[in-house]
C-alpha positions as CSV (number, residue, x, y, z in Angstrom):
1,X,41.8,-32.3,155.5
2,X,44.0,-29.7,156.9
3,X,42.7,-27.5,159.7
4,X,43.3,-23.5,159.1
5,X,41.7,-20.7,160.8
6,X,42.9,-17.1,160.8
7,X,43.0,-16.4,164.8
8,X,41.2,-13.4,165.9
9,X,44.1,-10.8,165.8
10,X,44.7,-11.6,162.2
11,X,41.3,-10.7,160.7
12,X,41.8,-7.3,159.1
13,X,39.2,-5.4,161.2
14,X,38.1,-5.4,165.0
15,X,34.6,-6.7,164.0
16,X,33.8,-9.8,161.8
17,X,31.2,-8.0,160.1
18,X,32.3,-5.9,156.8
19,X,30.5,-3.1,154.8
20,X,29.6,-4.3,151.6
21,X,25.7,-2.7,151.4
22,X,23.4,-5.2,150.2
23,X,26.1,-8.1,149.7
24,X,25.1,-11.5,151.6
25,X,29.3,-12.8,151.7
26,X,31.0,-15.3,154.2
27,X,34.5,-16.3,154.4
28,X,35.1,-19.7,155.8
29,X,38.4,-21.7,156.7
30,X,38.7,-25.1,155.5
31,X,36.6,-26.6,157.7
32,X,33.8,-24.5,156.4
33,X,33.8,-21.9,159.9
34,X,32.7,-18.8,159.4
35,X,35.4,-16.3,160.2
36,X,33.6,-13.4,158.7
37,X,30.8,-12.6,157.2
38,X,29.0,-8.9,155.5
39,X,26.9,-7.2,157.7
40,X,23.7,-8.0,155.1
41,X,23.4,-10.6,157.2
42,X,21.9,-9.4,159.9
43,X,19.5,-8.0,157.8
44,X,18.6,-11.6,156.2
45,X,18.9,-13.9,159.3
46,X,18.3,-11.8,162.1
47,X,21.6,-12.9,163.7
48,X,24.6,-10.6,164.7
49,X,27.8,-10.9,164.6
50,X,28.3,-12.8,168.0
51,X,25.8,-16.0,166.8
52,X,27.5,-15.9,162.8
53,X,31.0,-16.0,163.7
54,X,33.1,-19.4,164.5
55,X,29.9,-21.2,163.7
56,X,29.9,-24.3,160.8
57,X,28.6,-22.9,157.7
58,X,26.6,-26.5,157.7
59,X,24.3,-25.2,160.9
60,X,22.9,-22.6,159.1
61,X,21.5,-24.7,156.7
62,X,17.9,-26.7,156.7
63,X,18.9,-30.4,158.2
64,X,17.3,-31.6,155.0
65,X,19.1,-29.9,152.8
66,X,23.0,-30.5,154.7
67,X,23.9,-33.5,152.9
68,X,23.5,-32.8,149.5
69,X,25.3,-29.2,150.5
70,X,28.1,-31.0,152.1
71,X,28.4,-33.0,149.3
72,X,28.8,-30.1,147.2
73,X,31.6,-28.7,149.0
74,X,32.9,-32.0,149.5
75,X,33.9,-31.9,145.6
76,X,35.5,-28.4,145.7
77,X,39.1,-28.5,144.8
78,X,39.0,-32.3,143.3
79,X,38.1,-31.1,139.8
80,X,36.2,-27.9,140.1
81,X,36.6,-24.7,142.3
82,X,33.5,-23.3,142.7
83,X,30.2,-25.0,143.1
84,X,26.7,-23.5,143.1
85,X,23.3,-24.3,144.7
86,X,19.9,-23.7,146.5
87,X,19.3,-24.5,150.1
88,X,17.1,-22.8,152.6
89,X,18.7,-20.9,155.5
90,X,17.6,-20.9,159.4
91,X,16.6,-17.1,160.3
92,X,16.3,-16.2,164.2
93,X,13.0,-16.3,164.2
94,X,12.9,-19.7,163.2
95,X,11.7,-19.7,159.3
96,X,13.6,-20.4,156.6
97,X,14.4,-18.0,153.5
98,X,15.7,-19.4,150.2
99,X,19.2,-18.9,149.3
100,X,21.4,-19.3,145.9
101,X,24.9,-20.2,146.5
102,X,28.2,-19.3,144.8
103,X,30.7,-20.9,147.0
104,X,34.7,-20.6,146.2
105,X,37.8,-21.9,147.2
106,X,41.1,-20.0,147.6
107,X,43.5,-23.1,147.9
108,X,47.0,-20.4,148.7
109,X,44.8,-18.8,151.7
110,X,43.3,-21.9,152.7
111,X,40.0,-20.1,152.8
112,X,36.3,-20.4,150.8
113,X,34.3,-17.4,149.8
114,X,30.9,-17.8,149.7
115,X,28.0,-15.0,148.3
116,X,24.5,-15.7,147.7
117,X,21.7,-14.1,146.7
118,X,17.8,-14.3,148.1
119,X,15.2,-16.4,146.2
120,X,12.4,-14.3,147.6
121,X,11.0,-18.4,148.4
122,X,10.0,-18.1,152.6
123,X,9.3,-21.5,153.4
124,X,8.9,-22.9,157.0
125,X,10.7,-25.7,158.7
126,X,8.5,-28.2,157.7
127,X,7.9,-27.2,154.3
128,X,9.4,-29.5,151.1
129,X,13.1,-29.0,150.2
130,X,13.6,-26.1,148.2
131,X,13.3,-26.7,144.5
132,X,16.3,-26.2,142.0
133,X,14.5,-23.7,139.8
134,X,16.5,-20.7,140.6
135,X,19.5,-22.0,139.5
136,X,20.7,-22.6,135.6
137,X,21.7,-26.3,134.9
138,X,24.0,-26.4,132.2
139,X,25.7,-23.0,133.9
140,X,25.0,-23.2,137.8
141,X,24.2,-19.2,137.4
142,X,21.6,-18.1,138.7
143,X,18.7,-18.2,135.8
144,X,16.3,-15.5,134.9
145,X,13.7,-15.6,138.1
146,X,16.0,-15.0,140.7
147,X,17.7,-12.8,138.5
148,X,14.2,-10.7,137.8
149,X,13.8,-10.9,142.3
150,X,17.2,-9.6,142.6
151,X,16.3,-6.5,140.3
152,X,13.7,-6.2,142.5
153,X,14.8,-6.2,145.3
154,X,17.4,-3.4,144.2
155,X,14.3,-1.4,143.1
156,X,13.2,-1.5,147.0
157,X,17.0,-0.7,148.4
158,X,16.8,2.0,145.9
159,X,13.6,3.6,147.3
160,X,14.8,3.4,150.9
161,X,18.1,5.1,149.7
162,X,18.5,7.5,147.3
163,X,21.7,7.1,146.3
164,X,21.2,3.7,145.8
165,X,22.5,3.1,141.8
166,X,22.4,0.2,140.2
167,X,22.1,-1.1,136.3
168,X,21.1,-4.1,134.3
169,X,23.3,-5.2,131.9
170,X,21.8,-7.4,128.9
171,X,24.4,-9.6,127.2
172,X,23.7,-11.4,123.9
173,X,26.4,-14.0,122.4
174,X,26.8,-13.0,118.6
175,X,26.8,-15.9,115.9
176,X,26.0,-18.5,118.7
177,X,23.3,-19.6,116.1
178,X,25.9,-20.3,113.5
179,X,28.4,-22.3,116.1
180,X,25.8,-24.2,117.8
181,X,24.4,-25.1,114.3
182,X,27.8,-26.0,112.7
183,X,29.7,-27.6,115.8
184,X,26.6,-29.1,117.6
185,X,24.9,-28.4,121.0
186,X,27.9,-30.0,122.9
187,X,30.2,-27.5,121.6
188,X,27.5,-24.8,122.1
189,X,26.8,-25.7,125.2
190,X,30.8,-25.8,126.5
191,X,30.7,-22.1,125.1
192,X,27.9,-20.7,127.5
193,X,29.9,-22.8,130.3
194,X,33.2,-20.6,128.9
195,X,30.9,-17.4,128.8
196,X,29.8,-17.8,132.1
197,X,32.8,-18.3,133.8
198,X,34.2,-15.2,132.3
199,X,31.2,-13.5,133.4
200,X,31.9,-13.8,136.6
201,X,35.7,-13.3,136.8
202,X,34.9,-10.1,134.7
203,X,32.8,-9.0,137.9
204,X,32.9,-8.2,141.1
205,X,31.5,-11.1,143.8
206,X,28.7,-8.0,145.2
207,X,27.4,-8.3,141.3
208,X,25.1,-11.1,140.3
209,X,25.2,-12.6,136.6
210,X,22.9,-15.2,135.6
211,X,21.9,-16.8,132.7
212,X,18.6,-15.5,131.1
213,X,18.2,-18.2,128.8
214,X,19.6,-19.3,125.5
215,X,22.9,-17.7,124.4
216,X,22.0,-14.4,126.7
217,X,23.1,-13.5,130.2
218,X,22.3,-11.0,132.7
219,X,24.1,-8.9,135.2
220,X,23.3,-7.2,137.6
221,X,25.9,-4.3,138.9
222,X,24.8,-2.3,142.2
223,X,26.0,0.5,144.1
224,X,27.2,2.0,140.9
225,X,28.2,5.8,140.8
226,X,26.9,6.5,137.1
227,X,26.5,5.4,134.2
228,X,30.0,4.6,133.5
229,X,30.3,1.9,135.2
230,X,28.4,-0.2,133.4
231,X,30.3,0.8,130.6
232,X,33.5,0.3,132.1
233,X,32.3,-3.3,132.9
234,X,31.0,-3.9,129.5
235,X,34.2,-3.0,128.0
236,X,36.3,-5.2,130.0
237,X,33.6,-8.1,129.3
238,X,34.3,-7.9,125.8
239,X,38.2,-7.4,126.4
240,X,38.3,-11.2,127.1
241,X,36.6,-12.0,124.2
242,X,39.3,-11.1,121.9
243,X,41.2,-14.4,122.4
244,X,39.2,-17.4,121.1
245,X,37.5,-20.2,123.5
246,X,39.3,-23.4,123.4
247,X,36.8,-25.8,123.5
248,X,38.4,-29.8,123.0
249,X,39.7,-30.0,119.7
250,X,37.7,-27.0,118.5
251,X,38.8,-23.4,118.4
252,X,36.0,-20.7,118.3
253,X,35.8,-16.9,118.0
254,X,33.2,-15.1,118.8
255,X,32.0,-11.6,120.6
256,X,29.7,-10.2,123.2
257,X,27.0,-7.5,122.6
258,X,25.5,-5.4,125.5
259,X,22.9,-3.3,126.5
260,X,22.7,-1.6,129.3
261,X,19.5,0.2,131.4
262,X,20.5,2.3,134.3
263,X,18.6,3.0,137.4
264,X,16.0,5.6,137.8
265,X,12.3,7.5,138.8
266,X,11.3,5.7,135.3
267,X,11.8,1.8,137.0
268,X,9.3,0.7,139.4
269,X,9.2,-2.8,137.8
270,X,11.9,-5.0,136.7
271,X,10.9,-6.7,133.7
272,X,10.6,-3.2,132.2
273,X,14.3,-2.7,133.2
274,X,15.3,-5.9,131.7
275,X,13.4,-5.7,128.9
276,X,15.1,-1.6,128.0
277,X,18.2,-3.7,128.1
278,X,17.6,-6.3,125.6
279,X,16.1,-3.7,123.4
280,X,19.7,-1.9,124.0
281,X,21.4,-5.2,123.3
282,X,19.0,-6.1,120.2
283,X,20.3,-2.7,119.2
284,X,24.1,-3.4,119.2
285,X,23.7,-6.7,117.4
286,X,21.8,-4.4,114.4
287,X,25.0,-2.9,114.8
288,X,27.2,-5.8,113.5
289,X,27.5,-7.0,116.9
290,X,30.7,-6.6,119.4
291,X,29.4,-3.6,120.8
292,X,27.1,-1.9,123.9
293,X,24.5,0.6,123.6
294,X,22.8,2.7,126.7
295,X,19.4,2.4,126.4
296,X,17.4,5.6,125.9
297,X,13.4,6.7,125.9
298,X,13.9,7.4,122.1
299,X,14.5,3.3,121.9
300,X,11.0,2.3,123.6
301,X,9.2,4.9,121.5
302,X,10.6,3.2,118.3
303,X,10.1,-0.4,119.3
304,X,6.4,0.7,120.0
305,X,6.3,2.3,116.4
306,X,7.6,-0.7,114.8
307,X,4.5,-2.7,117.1
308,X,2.2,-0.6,115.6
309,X,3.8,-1.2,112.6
310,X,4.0,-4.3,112.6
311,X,0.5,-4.6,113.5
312,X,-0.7,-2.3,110.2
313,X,1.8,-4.9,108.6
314,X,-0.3,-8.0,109.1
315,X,-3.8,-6.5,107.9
316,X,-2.0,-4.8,104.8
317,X,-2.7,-7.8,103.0
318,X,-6.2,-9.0,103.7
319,X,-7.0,-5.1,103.2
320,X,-5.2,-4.8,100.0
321,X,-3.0,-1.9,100.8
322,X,-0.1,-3.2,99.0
323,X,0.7,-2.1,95.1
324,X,3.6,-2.7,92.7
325,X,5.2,0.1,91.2
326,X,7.8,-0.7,88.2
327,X,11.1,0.8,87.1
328,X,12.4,0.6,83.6
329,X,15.4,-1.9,82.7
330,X,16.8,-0.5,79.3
331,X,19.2,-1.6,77.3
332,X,22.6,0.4,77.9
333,X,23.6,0.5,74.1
334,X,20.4,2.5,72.7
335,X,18.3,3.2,75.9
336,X,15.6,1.0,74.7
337,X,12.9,-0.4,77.0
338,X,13.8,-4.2,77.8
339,X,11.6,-4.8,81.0
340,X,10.9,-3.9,84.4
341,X,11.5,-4.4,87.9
342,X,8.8,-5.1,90.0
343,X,8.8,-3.4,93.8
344,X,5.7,-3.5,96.4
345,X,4.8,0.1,97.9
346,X,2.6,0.0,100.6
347,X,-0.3,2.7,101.1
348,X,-0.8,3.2,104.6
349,X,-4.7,4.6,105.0
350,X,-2.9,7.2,107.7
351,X,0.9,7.3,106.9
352,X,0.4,7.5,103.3
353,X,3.3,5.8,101.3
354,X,5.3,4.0,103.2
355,X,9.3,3.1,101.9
356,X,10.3,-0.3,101.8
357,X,13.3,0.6,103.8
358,X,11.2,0.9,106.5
359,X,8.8,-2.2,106.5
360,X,11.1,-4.8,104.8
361,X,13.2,-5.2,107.4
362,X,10.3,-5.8,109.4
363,X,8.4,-8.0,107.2
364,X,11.6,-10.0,106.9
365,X,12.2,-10.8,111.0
366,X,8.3,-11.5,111.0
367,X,7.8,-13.8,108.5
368,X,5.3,-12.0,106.7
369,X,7.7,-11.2,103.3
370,X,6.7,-14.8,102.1
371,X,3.7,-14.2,102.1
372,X,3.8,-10.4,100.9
373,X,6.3,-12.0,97.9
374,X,3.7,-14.4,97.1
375,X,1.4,-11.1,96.6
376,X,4.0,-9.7,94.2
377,X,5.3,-12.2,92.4
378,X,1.1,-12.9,90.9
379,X,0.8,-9.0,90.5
380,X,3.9,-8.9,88.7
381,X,3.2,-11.8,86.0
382,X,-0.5,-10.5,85.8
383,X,0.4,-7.3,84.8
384,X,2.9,-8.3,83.0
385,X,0.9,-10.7,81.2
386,X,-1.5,-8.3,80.3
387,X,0.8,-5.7,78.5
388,X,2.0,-8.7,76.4
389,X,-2.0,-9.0,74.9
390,X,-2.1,-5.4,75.0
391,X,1.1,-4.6,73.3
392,X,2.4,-7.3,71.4
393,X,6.2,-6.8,70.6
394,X,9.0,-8.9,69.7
395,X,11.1,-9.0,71.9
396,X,8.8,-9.1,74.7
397,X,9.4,-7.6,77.7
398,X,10.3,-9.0,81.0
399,X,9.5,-8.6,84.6
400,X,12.2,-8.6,87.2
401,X,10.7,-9.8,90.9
402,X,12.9,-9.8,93.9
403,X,13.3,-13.2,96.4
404,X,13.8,-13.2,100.1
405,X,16.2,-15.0,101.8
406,X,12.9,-16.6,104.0
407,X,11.3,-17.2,100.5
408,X,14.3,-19.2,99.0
409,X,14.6,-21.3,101.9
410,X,10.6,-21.8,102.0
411,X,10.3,-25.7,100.8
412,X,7.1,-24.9,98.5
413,X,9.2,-21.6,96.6
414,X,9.3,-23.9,94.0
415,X,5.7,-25.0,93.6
416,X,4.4,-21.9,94.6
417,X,6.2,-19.7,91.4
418,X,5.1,-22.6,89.1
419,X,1.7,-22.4,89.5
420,X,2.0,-18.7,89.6
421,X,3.4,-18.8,86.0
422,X,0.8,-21.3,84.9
423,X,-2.7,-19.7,86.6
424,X,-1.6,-16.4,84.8
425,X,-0.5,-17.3,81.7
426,X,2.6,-16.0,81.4
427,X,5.9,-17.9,80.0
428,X,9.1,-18.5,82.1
429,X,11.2,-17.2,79.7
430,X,9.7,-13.9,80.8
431,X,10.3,-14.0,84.8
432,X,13.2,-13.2,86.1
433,X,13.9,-13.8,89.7
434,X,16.8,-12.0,91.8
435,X,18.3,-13.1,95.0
436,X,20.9,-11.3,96.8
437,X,24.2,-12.5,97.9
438,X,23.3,-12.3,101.7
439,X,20.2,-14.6,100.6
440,X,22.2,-17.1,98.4
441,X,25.0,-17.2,101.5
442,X,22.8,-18.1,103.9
443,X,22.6,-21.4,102.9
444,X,24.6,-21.6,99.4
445,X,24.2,-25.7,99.2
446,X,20.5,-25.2,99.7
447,X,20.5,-22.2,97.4
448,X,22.1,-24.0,94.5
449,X,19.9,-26.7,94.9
450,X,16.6,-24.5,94.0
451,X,17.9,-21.9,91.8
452,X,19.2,-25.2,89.2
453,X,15.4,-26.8,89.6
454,X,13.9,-23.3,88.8
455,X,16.6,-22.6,85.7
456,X,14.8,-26.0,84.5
457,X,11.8,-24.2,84.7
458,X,13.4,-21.4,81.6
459,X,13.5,-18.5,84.2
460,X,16.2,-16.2,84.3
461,X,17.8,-15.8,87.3
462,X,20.2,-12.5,88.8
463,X,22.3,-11.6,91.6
464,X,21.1,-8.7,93.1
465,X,23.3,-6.0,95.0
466,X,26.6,-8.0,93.9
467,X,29.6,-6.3,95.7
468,X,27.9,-5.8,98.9
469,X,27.5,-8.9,100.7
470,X,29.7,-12.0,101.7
471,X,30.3,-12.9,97.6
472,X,32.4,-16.2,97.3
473,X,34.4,-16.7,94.0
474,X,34.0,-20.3,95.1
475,X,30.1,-20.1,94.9
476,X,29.6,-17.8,92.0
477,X,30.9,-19.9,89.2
478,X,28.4,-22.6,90.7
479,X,25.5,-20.4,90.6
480,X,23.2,-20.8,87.6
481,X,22.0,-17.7,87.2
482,X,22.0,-15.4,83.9
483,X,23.4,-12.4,85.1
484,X,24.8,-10.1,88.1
485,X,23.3,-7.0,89.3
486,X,26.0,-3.6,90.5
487,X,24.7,-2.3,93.4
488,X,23.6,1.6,93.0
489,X,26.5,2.7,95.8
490,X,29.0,1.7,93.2
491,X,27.5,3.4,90.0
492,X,26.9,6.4,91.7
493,X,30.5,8.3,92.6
494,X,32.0,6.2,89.2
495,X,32.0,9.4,86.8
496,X,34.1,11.2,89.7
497,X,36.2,8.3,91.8
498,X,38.0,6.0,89.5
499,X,38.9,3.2,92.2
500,X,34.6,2.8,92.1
501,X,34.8,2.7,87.9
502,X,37.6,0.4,88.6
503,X,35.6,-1.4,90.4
504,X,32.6,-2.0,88.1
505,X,35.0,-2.7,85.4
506,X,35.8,-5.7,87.4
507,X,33.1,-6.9,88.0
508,X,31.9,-6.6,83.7
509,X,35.0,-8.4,83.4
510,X,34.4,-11.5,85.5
511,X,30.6,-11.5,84.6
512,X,31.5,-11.9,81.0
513,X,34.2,-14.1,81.6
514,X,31.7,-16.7,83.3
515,X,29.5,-16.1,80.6
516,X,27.3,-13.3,82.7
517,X,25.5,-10.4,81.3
518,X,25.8,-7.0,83.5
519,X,22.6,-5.0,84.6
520,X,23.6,-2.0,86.5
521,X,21.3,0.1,89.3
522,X,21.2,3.6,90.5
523,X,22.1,5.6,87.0
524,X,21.0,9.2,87.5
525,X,24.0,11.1,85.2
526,X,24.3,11.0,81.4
527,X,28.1,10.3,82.0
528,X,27.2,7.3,84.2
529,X,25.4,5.6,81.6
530,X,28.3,6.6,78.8
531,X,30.8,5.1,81.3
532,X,28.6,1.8,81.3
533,X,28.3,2.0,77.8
534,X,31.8,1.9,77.2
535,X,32.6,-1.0,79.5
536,X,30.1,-3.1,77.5
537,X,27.6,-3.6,80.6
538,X,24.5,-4.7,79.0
539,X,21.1,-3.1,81.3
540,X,21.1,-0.5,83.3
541,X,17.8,1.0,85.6
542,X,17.8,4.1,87.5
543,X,16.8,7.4,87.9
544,X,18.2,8.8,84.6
545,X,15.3,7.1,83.1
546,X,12.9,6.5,85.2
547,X,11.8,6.2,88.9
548,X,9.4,3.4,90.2
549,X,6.2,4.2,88.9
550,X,2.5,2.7,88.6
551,X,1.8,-0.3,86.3
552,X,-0.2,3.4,84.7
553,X,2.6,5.1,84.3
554,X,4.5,1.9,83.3
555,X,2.1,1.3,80.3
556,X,2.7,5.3,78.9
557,X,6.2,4.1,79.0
558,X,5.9,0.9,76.8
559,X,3.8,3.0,74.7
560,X,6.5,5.9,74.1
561,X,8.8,3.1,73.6
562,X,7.1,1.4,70.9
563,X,6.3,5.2,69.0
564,X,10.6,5.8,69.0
565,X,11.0,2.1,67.6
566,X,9.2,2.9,64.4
């Protein structure tokens, strides 16, 4: 191996020592002497500049831990250029602190550049070798508990000086799910590698990023002058995602979402400051992902709201707080009563009547929607069975029940709405399911699959809020379902915008074409429903007739219904 050192007169400052506050950095030549080093050092080690400099890098290091370091370094430039690892670290006083290394090589300079960060692990010359667990294996960043001591330890710097800044930057791969799933863990796993690397180019060597876990990665930016510079960062993070990541024969896009808690009075622990940045990160992916958000107090008051919530959520059911309320499906032609759509309110005992806006969403990350769709899906066909021997009419009227994306993809849907139908009497024919587009998408192979064994079963089956998710023409002639539901957001401007009558008119068309009927939501205007009428769309539902209502309120409707038939 060549020999290089940079004589004394070339080094670019009269002392070997260089300000970098709080950054543990050594340049070595190429036979790993240290020719300079941050004056952090002295901090970490006890020794100065005069027992650091000209001294093999080796020395420094635990006698038990040289060889597999040398053999590390050994490898640098014969494949890879940067190699990373845990050793422990003779300090003056003769104990040892743990270190994790990111070591470099420049091959035009002839120099390596080597930064490491503190394992807050103080063993004693004697003590076993230092265990790998700060260090990521599939990545070599450092993983979440070094990460969580160097947060820490930035905390301390930060009481000692008060203009200490730093911030914690939460990164989340979007659709890794979907890639890992579809291309396999090896693919998956040559993404995080890709991620990481650009990571680190996309920072500076005083910053740490590590890998938190998963598809999620942490950085850690110090001696910041606001909060801009996280942003700035951020920004030119996502910058190198536009391209996609080669990865063998596979080409992959994907994007970066980022949240971002700065330093402050407010952090005396650093799983709190981690944990405001994944709840600023959760916050851009409920954004469609791509983006960064700053994290704010206003976030931690809402994710304790939705605990408590969440909480109320689970002990709805078992205390019966749930009830379904019923809007009227009429036919478009003469505004009679056809059925109704059944949809769960839930009566809070202190917040009164909550939307489902608010606590579907929730239901839906939690799990619990299967089982509060279970609850509906027997209300609905009781009640429902019971106007049929109240009022007997011909033709009977229908209920309309809505099915999750979790329930489709449940494996005992199937069962389960069977021996709903049969323990309360009523007849298929009668049930109508609907599924959404997002639901259906999810898994459309599955989807088809169950929604052909329950049309065996003589349900009827919609598509509900067509237009607004990720519809595929190649899907929907597949689908066996009976008809296709207009989402309310293009209903409601149609009287006044014609590109959104145009738009329904479409969709009429290619219902009927495939042999579709047409129900359409959110009618609140006479000239709506003349508009529908005219296109030949068969149901409509909204406001024009009737809101949701209690199966109470419901019956007084069927009743009226019946006195304008005769």
């Amino acid at each position: 191996m060549p020999i290089y050192r940079k004589p004394p007169q070339e080094i670019p400052s009269e002392s070997a020592f260089f300000r970098l506050p709080g950054a543990l950095l050594m340049i070595l030549d190429d036979d790993w002497i240290v020719q300079m080093m941050s004056e952090s050092w002295r901090e970490v080690l006890g020794h100065g500049e005069e027992t650091l400099r000209w001294r093999p890098f080796t020395e420094l290091i635990h006698e038990h831990d040289r060889g597999d370091v040398t053999a590390l370094l050994e490898r640098i430039g014969v494949g890879m250029n940067t190699v990373r690892f845990s050793c422990r670290c003779r300090k003056a006083d003769g104990r040892y602190v743990g270190l994790a290394w990111s070591v470099s090589h420049d091959a035009d300079q002839g120099l390596f550049y080597a930064s490491a960060h503190e394992t807050a692990v103080h063993l004693s010359e004697h003590e076993a070798r230092l265990p790998e667990v700060f260090v990521d294996g599939l990545t070599g960043l450092p993983n979440r508990g070094l990460f969580l001591d160097r947060v820490a330890h930035a905390m301390r710097r930060a009481q000692r000086r008060k203009d200490h800044r730093f911030a914690v930057i939460h990164c989340g791969v979007d659709r890794f799910s979907v890639i890992n799933h579809s291309l396999g863990n090896r693919v998956g796993d040559l993404l995080l590698i890709e991620v990481a690397n650009l990571l680190r180019r996309a920072t500076r060597p005083t910053d740490m990023v590590a890998r938190l876990g998963g598809d999620e990665f942490g950085v850690l930016l110090e001696d910041i002058r606001d909060a801009s510079a996280p942003v700035r960062v951020v920004k030119r993070m996502q910058e190198k995602f536009v391209l996609p990541f080669q990865l063998h024969e596979h080409e992959v896009f994907s994007s970066l979402s980022a949240g971002m808690a700065v330093s402050g009075d407010q952090y005396t622990e650093a799983d709190v400051m981690l944990r405001d940045a994944n709840m600023a990160m959760r916050r851009a992916k409920a954004q469609g992902g791509g983006g960064y958000v700053l994290f704010d107090r206003g976030m931690h008051e809402e994710a304790l709201r939705r605990l408590d919530l969440e909480l109320d959520l689970r002990r709805a059911l078992e205390k019966e707080q749930f009830e379904a309320y019923y809007q009227p499906i009429v036919r478009v032609k003469d505004g009679r009563l056809t059925g109704f759509e059944a949809l769960v309110r839930w009566n809070h005992p202190e917040r009164g009547l909550i939307s489902p806006a608010e606590f579907i969403p929730l239901a839906e990350e939690n799990g619990l929607i299967v089982h509060i769709g279970r609850w509906m899906l027997r209300a609905a066909c009781q009640q429902m069975r019971q106007w049929q021997l109240a009022f007997p009419r011909r033709p009977a009227l229908t209920v309309s029940v809505n099915l999750s994306a979790r329930q489709l993809l449940h494996p005992e849907v199937l069962a389960e709405i069977r021996r709903t139908l049969r323990e309360t009497g009523l007849s298929p024919r009668h049930l109508k399911l609907e599924i959404t587009e997002s639901a259906m998408m999810e898994n459309a192979e599955r989807a088809i699959e169950l929604l052909e064994a329950l049309k065996r079963t003589r349900l009827k089956l919609m598509l509900d809020d067509f237009g607004t998710g990720y519809s595929s023409l190649s899907y929907l002639h597949r689908l066996p379902i009976d008809a296709l539901k207009v989402d309310r957001s293009f209903v409601m401007h149609m009287h006044e915008r014609a590109e959104d009558c145009s738009f329904v008119e479409t969709i009429v068309d290619l219902a009927h074409k495939l042999g579709r009927e047409v129900v359409c939501e959110g009618v609140e205007l006479p000239e709506q429903a003349a508009l529908l009428r005219s296109l030949g769309v068969e149901y409509a539902q909204g406001f024009l007739y009737s809101r949701p209502v209690t199966a109470a309120q419901a019956e007084m409707l069927i009743i009226e219904d019946a006195q304008r038939g005769r």
